[in-house]
C-alpha positions, 0 to 999 in steps of 0.5 A: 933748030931742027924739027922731025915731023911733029914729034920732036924738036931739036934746039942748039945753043939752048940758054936756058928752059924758061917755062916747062909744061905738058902743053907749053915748053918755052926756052931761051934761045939767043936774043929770042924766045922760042914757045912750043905748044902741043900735047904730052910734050916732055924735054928728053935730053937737055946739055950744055949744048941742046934740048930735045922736046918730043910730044905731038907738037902744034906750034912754034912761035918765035918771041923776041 
């Protein structure tokens, strides 16, 4: 995972989107979940190999 500042985050190896929302984003992320939470958050770019969120993010949490 890579992070630029508080505007975009970069997840490799992403094996699927299990929530999608302005304010929460939460994806698969091997055997963890990973939840961002923040505001006006959008997935730019989603491949077989990342997902790019951009948005004023507040928080990660990992989950498991």
């Amino acid at each position: 995972m890579e992070i630029n500042g508080n505007t975009e985050a970069v997840v490799e190896g992403c094996g699927g989107v299990l929530e999608y929302g302005a304010e929460s984003v939460r994806v698969r992320a091997g055997k963890m979940v990973v939840r961002f939470t923040g505001r006006g958050l959008t997935i730019k770019c989603l491949t077989s190999e990342a997902l790019v969120i951009t948005g004023f993010i507040t928080g990660i949490e990992y989950l498991l």
